[in-house]
C-alpha positions in Angstrom: -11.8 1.2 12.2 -9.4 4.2 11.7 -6.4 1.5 10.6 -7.9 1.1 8.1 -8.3 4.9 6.4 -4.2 5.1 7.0 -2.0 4.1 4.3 0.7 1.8 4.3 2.8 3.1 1.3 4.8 6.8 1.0 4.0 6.6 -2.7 0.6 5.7 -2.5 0.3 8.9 0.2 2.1 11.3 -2.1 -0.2 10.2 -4.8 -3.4 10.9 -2.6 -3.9 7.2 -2.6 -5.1 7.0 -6.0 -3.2 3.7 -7.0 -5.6 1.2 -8.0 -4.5 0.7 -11.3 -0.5 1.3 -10.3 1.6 -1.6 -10.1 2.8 -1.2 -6.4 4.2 -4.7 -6.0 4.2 -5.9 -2.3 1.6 -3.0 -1.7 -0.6 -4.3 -4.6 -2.3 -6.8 -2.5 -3.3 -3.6 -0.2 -4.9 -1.8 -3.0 -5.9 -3.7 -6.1 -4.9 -7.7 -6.1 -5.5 -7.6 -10.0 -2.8 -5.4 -10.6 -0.5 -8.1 -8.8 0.1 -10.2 -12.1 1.9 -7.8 -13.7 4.7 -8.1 -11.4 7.6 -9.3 -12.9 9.9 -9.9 -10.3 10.0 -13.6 -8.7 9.6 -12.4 -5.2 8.5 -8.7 -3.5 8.3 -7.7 -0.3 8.1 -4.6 2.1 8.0 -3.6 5.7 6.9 -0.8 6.9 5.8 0.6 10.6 3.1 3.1 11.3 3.4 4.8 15.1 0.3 5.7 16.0 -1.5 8.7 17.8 -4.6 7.8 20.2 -6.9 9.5 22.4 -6.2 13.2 21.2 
C-alpha cells in the first residue's frame, strides 16, 4: 500500500515526518491521535490533494 508511505502534510515532509509528538491539529489524527487534546481551537480542519504518479 504505497498511499500509505506518502504524507499528507508539507510540514510534516519538511520535518522528515518526525511529528509524533507535534501538535499538527487536523493532521494529528494522521500521526499521533494523543497529541489531538492539546488542540485549543474549537474546530480544525484541512484539505489537501495528492496527484499521483503510477506505473513508472
Amino acid at each position: 500500500m504505497k498511499f500509505l508511505s506518502v504524507s499528507p502534510s508539507a510540514r510534516a515532509s519538511a520535518l522528515s515526518d518526525a511529528v509524533t509528538s507535534v501538535e499538527m491539529g487536523a493532521y494529528s489524527a494522521f500521526y499521533n491521535p494523543a497529541t489531538m487534546v492539546n488542540i485549543t481551537s474549537k474546530y480544525s480542519a484541512t484539505i489537501g490533494s495528492v496527484q499521483w504518479i503510477t506505473d513508472i
